[in-house]
PDB file of N, CA, C and O in Angstrom:
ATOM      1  N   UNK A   1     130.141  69.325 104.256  1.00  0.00           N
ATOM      2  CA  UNK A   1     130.541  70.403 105.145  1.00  0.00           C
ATOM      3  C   UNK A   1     130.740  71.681 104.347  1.00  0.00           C
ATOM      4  O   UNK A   1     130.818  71.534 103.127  1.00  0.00           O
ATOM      5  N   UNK A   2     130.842  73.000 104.875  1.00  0.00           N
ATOM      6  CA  UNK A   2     131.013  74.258 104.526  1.00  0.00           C
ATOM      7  C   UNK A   2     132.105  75.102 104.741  1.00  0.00           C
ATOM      8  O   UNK A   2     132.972  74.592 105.450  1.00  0.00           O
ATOM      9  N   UNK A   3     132.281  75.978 104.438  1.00  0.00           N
ATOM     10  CA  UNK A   3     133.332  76.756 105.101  1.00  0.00           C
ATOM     11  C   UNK A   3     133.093  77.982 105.114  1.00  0.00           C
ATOM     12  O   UNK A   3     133.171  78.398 103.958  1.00  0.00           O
ATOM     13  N   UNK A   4     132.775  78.985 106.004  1.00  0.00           N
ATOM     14  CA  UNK A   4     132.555  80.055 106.653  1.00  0.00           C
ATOM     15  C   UNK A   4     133.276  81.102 107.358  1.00  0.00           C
ATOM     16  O   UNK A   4     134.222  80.480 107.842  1.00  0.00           O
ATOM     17  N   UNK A   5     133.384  82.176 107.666  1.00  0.00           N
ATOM     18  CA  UNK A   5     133.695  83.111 108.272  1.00  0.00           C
ATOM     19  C   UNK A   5     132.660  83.522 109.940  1.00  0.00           C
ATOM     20  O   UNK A   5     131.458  83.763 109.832  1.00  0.00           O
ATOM     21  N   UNK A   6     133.246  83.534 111.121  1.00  0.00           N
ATOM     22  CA  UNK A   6     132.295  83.977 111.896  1.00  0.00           C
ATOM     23  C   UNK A   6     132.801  85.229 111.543  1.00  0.00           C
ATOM     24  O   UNK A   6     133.960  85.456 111.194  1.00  0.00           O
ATOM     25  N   UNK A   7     131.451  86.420 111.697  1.00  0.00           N
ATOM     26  CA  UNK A   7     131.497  87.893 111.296  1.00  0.00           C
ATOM     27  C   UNK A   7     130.816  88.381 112.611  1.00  0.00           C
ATOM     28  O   UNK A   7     130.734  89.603 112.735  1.00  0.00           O
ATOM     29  N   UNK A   8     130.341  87.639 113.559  1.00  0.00           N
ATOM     30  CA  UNK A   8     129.336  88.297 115.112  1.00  0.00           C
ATOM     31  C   UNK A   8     128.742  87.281 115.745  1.00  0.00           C
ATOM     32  O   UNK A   8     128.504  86.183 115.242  1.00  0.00           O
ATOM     33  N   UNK A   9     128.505  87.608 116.800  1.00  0.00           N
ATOM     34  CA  UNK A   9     127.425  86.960 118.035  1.00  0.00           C
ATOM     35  C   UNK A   9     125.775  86.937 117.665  1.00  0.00           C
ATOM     36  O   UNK A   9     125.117  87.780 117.055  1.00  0.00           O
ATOM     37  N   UNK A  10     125.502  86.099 118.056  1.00  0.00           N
ATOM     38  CA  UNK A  10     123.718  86.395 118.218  1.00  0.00           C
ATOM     39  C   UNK A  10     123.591  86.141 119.423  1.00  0.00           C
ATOM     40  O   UNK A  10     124.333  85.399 120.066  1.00  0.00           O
ATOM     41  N   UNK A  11     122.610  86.752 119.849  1.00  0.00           N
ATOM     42  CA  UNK A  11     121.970  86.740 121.756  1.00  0.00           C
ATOM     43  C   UNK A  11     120.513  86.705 121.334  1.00  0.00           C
ATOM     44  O   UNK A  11     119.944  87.411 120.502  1.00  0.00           O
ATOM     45  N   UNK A  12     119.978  85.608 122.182  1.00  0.00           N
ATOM     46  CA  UNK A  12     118.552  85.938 122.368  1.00  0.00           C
ATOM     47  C   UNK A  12     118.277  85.457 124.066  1.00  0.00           C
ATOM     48  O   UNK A  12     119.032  84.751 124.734  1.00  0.00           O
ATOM     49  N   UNK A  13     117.260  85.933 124.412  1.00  0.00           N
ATOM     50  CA  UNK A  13     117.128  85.679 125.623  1.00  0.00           C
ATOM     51  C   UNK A  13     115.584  84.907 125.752  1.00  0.00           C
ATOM     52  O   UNK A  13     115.167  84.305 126.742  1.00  0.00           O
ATOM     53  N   UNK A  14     114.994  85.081 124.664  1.00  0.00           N
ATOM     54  CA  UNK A  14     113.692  84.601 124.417  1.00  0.00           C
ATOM     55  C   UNK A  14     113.998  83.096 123.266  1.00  0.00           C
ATOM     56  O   UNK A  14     114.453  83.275 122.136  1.00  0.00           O
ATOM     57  N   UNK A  15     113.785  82.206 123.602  1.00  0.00           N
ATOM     58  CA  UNK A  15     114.164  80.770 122.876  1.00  0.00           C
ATOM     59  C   UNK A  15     113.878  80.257 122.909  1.00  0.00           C
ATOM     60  O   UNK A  15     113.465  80.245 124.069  1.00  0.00           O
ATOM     61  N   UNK A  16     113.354  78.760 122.122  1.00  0.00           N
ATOM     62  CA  UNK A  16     112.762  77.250 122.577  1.00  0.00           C
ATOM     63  C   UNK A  16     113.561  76.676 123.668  1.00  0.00           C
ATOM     64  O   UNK A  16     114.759  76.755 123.942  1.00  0.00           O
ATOM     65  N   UNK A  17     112.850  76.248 124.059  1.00  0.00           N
ATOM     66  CA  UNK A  17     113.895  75.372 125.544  1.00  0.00           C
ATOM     67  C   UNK A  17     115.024  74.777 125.368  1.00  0.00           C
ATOM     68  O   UNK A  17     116.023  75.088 126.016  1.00  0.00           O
ATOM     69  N   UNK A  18     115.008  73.628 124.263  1.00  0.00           N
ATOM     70  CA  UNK A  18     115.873  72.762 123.996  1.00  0.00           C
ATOM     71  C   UNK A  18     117.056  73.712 123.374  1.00  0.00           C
ATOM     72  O   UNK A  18     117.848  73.030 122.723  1.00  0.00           O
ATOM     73  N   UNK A  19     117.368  75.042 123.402  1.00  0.00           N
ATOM     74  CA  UNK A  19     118.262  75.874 123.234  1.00  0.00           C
ATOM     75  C   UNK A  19     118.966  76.706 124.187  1.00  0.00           C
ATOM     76  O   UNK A  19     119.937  77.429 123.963  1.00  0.00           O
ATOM     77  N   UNK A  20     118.220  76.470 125.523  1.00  0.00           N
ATOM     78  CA  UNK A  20     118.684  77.241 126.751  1.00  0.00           C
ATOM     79  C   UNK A  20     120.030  76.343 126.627  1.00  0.00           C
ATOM     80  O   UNK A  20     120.175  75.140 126.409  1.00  0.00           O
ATOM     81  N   UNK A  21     121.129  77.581 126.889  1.00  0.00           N
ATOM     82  CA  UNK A  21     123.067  77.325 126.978  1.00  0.00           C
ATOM     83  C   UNK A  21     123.259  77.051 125.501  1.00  0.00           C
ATOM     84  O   UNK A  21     124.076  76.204 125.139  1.00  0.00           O
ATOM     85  N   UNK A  22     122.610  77.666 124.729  1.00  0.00           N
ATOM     86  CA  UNK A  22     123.490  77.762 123.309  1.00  0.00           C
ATOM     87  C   UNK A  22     123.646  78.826 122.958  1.00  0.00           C
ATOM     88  O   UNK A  22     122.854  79.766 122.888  1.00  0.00           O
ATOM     89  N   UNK A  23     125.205  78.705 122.592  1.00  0.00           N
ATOM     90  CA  UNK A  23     125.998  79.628 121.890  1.00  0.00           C
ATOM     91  C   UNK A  23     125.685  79.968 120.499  1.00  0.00           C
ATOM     92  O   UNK A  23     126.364  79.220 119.795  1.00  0.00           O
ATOM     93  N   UNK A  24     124.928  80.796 119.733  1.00  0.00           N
ATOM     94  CA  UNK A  24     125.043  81.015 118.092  1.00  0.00           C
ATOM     95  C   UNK A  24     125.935  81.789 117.582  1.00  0.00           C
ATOM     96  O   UNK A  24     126.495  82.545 118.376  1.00  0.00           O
ATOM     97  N   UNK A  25     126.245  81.833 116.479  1.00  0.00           N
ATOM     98  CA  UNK A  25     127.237  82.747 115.754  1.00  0.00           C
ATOM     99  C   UNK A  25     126.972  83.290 114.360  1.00  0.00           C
ATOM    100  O   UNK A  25     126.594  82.444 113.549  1.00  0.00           O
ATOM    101  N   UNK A  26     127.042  83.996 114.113  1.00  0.00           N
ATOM    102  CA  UNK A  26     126.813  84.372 112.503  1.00  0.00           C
ATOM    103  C   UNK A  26     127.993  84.255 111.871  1.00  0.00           C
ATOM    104  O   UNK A  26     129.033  84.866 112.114  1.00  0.00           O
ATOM    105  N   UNK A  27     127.725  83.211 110.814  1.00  0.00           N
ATOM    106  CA  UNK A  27     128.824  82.770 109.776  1.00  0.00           C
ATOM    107  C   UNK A  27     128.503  83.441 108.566  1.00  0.00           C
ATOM    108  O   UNK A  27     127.307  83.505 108.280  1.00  0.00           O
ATOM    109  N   UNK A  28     129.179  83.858 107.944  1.00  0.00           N
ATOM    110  CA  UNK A  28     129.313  84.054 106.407  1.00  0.00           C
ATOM    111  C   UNK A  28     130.048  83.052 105.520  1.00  0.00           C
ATOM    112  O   UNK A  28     131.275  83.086 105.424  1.00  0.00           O
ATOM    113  N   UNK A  29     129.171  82.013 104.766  1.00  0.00           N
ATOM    114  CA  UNK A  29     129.690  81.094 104.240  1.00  0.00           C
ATOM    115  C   UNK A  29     130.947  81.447 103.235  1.00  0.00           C
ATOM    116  O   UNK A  29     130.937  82.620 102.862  1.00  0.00           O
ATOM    117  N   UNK A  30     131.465  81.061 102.993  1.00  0.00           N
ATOM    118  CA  UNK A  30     132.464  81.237 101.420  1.00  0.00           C
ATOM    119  C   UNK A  30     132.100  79.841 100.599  1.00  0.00           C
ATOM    120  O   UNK A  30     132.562  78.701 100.635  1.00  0.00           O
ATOM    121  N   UNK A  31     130.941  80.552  99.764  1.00  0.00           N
ATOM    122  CA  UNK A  31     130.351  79.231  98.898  1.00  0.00           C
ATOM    123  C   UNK A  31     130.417  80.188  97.427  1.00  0.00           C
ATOM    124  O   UNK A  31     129.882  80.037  96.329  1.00  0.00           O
ATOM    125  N   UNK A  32     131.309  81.197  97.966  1.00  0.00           N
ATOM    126  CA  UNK A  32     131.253  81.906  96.168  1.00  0.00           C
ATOM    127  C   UNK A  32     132.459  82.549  95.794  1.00  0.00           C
ATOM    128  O   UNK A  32     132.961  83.038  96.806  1.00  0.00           O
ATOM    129  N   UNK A  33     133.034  82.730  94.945  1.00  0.00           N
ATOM    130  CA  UNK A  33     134.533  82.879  94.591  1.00  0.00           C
ATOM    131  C   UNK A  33     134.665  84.755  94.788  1.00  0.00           C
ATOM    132  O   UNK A  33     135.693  85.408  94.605  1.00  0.00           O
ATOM    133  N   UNK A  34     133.414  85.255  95.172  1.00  0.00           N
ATOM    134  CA  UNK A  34     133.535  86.638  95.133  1.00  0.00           C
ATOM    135  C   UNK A  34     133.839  86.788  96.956  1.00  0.00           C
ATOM    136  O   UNK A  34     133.182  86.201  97.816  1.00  0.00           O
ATOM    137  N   UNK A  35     134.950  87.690  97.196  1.00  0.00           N
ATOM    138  CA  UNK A  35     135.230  87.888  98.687  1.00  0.00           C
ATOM    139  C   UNK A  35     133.959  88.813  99.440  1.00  0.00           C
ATOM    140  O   UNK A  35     133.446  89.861  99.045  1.00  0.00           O
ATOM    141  N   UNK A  36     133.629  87.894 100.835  1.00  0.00           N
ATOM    142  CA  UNK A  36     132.510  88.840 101.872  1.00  0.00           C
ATOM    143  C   UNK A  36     130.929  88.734 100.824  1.00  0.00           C
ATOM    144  O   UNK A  36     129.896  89.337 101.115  1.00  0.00           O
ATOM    145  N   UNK A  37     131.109  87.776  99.535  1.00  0.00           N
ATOM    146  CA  UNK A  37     129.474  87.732  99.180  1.00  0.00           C
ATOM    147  C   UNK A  37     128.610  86.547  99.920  1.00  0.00           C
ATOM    148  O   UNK A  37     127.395  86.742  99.962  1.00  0.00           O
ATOM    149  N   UNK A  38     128.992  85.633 100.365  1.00  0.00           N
ATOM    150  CA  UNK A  38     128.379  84.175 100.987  1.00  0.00           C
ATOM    151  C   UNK A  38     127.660  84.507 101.357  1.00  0.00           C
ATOM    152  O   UNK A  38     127.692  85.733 101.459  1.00  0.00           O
ATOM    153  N   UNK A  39     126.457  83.849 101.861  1.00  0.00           N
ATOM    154  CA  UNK A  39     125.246  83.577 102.221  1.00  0.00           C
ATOM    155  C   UNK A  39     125.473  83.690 104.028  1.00  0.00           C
ATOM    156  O   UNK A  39     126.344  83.168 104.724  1.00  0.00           O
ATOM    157  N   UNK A  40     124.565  84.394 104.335  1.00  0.00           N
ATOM    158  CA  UNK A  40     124.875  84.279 106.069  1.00  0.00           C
ATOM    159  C   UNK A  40     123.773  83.664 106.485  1.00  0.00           C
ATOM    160  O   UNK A  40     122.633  83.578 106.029  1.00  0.00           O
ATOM    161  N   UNK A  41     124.498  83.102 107.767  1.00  0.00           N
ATOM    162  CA  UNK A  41     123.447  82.007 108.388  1.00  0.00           C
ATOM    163  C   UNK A  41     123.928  82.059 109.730  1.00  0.00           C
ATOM    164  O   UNK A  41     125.057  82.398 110.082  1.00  0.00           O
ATOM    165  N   UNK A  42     123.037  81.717 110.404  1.00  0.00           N
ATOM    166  CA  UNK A  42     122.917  81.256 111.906  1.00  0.00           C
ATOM    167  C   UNK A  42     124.165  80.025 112.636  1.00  0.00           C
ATOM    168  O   UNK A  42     125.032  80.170 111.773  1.00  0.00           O
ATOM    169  N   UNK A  43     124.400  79.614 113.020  1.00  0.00           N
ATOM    170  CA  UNK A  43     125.301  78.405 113.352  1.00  0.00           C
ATOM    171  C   UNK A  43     125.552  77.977 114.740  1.00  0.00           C
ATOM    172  O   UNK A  43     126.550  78.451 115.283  1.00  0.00           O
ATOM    173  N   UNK A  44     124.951  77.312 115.279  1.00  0.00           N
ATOM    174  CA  UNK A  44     125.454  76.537 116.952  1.00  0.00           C
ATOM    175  C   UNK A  44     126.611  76.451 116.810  1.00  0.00           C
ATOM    176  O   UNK A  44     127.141  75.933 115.827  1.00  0.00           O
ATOM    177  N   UNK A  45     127.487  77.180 118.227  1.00  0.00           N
ATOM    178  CA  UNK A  45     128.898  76.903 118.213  1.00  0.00           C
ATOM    179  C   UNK A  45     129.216  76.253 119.296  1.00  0.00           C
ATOM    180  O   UNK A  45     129.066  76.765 120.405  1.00  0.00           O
ATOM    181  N   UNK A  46     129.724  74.968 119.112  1.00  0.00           N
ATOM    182  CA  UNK A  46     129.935  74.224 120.844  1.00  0.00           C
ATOM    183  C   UNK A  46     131.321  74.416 120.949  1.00  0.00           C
ATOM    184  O   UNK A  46     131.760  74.253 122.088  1.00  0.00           O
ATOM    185  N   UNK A  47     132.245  74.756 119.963  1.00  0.00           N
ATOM    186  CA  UNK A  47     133.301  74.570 120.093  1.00  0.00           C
ATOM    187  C   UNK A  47     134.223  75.731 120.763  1.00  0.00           C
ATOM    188  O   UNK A  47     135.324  75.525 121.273  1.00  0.00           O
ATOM    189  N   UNK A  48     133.626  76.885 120.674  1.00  0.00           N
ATOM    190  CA  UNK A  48     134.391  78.251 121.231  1.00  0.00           C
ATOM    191  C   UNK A  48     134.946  79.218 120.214  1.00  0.00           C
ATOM    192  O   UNK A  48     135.858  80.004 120.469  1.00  0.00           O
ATOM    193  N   UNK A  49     134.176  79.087 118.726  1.00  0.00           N
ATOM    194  CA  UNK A  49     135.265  79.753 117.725  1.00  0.00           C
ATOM    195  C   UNK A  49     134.184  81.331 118.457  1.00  0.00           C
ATOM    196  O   UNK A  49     133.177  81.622 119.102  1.00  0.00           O
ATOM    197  N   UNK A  50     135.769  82.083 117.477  1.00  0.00           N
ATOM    198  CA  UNK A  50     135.759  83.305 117.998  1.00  0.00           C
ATOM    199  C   UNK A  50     135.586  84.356 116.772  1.00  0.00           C
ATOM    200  O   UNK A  50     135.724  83.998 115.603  1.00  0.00           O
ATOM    201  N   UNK A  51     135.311  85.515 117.102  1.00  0.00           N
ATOM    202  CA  UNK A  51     134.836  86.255 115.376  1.00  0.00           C
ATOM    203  C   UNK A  51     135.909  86.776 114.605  1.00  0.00           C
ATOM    204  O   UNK A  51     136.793  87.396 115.196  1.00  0.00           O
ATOM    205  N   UNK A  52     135.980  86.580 113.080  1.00  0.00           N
ATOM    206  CA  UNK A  52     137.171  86.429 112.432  1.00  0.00           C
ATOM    207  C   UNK A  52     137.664  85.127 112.584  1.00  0.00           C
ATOM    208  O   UNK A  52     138.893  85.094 112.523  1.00  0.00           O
ATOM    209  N   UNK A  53     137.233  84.266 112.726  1.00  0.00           N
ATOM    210  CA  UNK A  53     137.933  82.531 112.250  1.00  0.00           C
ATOM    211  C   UNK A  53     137.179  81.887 111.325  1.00  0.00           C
ATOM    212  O   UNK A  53     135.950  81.882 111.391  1.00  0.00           O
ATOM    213  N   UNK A  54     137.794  81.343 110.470  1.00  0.00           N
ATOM    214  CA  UNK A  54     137.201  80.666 109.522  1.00  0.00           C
ATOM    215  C   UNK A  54     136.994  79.499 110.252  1.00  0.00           C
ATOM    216  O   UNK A  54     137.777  79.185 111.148  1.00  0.00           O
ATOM    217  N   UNK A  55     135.787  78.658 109.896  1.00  0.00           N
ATOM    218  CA  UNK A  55     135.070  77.566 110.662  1.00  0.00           C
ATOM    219  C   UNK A  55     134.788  76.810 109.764  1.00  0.00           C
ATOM    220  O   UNK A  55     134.661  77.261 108.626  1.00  0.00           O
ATOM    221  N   UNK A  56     134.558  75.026 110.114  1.00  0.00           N
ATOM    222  CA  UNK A  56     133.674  74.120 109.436  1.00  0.00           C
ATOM    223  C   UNK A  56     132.431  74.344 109.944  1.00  0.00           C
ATOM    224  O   UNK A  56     132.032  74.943 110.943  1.00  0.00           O
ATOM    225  N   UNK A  57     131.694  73.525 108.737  1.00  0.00           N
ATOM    226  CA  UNK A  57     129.945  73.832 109.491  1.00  0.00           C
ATOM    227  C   UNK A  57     128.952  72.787 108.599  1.00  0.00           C
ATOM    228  O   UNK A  57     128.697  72.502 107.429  1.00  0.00           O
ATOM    229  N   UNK A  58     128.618  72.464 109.816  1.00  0.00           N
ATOM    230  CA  UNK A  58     127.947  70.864 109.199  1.00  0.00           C
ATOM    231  C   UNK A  58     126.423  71.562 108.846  1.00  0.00           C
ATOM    232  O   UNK A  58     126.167  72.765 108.788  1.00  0.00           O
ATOM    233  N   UNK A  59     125.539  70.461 108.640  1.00  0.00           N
ATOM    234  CA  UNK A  59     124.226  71.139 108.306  1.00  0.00           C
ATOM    235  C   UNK A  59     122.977  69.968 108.493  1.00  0.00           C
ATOM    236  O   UNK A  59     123.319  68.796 108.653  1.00  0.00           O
ATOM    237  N   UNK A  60     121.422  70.354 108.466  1.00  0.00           N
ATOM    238  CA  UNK A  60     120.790  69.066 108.418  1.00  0.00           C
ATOM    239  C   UNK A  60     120.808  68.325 109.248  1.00  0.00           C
ATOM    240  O   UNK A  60     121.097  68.967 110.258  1.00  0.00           O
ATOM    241  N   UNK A  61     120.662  67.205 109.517  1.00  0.00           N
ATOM    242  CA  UNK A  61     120.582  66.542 110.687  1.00  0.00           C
ATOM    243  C   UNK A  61     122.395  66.075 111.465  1.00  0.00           C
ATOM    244  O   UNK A  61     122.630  65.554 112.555  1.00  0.00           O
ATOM    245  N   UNK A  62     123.158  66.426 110.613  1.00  0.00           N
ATOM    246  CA  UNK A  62     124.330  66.235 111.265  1.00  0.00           C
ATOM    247  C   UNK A  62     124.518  67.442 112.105  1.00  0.00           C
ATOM    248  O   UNK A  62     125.560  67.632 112.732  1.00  0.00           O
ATOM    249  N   UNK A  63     123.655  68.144 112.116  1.00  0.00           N
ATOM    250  CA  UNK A  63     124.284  69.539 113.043  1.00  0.00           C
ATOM    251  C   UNK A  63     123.168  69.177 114.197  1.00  0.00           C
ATOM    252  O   UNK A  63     122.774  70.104 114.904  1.00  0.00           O
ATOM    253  N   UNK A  64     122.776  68.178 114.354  1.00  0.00           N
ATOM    254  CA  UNK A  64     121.886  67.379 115.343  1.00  0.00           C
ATOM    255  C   UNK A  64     122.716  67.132 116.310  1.00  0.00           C
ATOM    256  O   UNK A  64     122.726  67.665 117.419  1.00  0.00           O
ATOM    257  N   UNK A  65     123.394  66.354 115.919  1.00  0.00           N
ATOM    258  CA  UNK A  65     124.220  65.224 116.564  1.00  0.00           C
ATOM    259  C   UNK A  65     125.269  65.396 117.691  1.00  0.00           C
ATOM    260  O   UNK A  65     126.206  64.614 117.852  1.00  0.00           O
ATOM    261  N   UNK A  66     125.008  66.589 118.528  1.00  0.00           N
ATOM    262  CA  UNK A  66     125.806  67.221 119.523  1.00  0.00           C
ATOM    263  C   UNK A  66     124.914  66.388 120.770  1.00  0.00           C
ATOM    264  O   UNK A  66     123.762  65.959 120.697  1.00  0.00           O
ATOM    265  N   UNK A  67     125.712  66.336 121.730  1.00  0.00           N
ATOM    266  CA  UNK A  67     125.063  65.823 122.979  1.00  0.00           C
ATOM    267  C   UNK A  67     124.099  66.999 123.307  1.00  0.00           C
ATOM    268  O   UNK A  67     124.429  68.162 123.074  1.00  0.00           O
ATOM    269  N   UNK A  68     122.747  66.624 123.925  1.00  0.00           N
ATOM    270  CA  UNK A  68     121.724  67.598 124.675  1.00  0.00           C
ATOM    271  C   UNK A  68     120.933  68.142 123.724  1.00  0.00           C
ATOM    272  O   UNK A  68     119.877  68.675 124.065  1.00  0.00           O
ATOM    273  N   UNK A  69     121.376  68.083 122.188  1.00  0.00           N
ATOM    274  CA  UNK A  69     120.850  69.107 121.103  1.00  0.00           C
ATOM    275  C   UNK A  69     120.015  68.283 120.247  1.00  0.00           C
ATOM    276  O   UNK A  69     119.570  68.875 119.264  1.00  0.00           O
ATOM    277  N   UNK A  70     119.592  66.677 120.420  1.00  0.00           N
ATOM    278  CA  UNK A  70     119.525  65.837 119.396  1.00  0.00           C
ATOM    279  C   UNK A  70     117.827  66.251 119.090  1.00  0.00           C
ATOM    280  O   UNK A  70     117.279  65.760 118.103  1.00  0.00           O
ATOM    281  N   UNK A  71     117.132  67.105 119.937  1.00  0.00           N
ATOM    282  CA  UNK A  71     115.896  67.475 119.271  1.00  0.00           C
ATOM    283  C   UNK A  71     115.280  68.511 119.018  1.00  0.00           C
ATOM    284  O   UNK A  71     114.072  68.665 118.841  1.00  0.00           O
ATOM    285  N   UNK A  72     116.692  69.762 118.981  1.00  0.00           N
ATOM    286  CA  UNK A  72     116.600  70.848 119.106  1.00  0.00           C
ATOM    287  C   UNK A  72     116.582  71.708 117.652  1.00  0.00           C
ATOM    288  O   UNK A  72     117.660  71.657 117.059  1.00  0.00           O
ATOM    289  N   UNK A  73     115.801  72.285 117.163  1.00  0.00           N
ATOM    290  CA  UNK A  73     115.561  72.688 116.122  1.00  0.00           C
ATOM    291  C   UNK A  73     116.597  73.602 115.718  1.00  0.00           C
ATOM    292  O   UNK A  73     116.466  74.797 115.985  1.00  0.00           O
ATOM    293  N   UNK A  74     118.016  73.013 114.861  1.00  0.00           N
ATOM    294  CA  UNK A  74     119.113  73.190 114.730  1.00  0.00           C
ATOM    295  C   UNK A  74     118.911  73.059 113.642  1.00  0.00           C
ATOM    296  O   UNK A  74     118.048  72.270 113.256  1.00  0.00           O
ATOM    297  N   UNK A  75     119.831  73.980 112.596  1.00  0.00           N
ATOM    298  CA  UNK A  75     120.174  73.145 111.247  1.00  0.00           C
ATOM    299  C   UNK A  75     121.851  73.612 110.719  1.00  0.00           C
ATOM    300  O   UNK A  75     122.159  73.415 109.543  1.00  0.00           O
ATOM    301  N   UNK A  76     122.476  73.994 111.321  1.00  0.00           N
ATOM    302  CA  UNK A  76     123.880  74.289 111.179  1.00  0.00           C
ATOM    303  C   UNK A  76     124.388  74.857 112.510  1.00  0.00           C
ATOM    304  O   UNK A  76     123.922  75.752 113.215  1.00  0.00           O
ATOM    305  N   UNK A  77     125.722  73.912 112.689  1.00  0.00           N
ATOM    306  CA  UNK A  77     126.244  73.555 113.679  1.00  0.00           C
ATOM    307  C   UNK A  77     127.825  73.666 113.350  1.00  0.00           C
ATOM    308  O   UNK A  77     128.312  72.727 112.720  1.00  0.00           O
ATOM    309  N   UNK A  78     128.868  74.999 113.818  1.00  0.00           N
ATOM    310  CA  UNK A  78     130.242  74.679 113.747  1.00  0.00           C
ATOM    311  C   UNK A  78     130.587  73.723 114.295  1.00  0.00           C
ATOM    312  O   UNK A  78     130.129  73.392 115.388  1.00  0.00           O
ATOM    313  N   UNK A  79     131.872  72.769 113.368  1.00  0.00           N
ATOM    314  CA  UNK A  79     132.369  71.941 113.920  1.00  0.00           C
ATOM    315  C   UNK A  79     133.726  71.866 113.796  1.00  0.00           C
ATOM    316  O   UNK A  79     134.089  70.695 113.696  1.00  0.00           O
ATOM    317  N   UNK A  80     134.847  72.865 113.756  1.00  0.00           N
ATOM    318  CA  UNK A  80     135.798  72.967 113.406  1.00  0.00           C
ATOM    319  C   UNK A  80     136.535  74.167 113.297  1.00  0.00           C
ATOM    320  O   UNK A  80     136.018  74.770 112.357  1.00  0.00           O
ATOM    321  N   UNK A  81     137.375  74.771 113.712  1.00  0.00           N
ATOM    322  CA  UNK A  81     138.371  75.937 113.072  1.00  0.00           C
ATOM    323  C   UNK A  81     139.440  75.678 112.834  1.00  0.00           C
ATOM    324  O   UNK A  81     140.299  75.188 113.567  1.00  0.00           O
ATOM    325  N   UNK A  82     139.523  76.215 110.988  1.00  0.00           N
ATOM    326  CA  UNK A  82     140.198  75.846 110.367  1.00  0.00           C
ATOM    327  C   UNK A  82     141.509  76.937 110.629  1.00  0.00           C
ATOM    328  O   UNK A  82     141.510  78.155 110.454  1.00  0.00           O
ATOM    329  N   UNK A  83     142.763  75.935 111.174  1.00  0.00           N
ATOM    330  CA  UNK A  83     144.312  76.876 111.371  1.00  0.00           C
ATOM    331  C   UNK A  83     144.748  76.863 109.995  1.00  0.00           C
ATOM    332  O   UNK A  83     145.751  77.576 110.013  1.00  0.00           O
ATOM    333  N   UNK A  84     144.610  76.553 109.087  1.00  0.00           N
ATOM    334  CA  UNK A  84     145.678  76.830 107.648  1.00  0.00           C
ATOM    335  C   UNK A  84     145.028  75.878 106.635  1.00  0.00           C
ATOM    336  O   UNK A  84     144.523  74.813 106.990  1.00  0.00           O
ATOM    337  N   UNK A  85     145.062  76.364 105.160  1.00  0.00           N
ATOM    338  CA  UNK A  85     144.615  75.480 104.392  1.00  0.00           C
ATOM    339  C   UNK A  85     145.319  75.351 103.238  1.00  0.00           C
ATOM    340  O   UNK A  85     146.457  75.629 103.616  1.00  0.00           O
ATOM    341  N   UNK A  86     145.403  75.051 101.789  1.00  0.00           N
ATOM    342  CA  UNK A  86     146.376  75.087 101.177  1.00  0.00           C
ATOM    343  C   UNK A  86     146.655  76.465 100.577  1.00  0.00           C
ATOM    344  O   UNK A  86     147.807  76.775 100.275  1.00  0.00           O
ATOM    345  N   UNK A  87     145.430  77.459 100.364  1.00  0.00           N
ATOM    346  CA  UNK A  87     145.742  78.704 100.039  1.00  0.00           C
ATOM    347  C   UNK A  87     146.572  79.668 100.875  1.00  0.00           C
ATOM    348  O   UNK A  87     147.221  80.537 100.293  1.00  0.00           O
ATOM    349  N   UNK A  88     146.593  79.576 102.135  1.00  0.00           N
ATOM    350  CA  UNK A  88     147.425  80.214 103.295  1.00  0.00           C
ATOM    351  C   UNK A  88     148.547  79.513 103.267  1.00  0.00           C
ATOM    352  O   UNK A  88     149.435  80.080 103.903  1.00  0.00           O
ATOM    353  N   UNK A  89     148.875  78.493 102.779  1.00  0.00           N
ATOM    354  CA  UNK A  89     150.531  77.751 102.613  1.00  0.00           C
ATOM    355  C   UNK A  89     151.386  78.725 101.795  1.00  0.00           C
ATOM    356  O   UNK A  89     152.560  78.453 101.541  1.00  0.00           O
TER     357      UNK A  89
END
């Protein structure tokens, strides 16, 4: 798993089918010790996170594994927002 920042929305209205009623989000990973440098990526959000929350984020075929989505050309999928971790303690 990953850990990310949502930073915005994506909208498309033009899509593969097996994507009609998905939510995307743009995450900014935190995969680097420098603040706001991570890698941005795309991310299915089933869960409702909102922009400014730090999120889990699966990848690969585990970001499959949502009901309705299992053949939908996905490859990262939030699965989590994270309320506190040990650095915010």
């Amino acid at each position: 798993m990953l850990i990310g920042k949502v930073i915005n929305s994506i909208w498309s209205t033009r899509k593969d089918e097996s994507l009609k009623g998905a939510k995307f989000m743009i995450v900014q990973l935190q995969d680097t010790p420098e603040k706001d440098k991570g890698r941005i990526i795309v991310a299915l959000d089933m869960i409702g996170a909102g922009i400014g929350e730090r999120v889990l984020i699966t990848q690969g075929s585990s970001a499959r594994r949502m009901p309705n989505f299992k053949d939908a050309p996905i490859d990262a999928t939030i699965v989590g927002i994270i309320d506190e971790d040990q650095q915010d303690v």
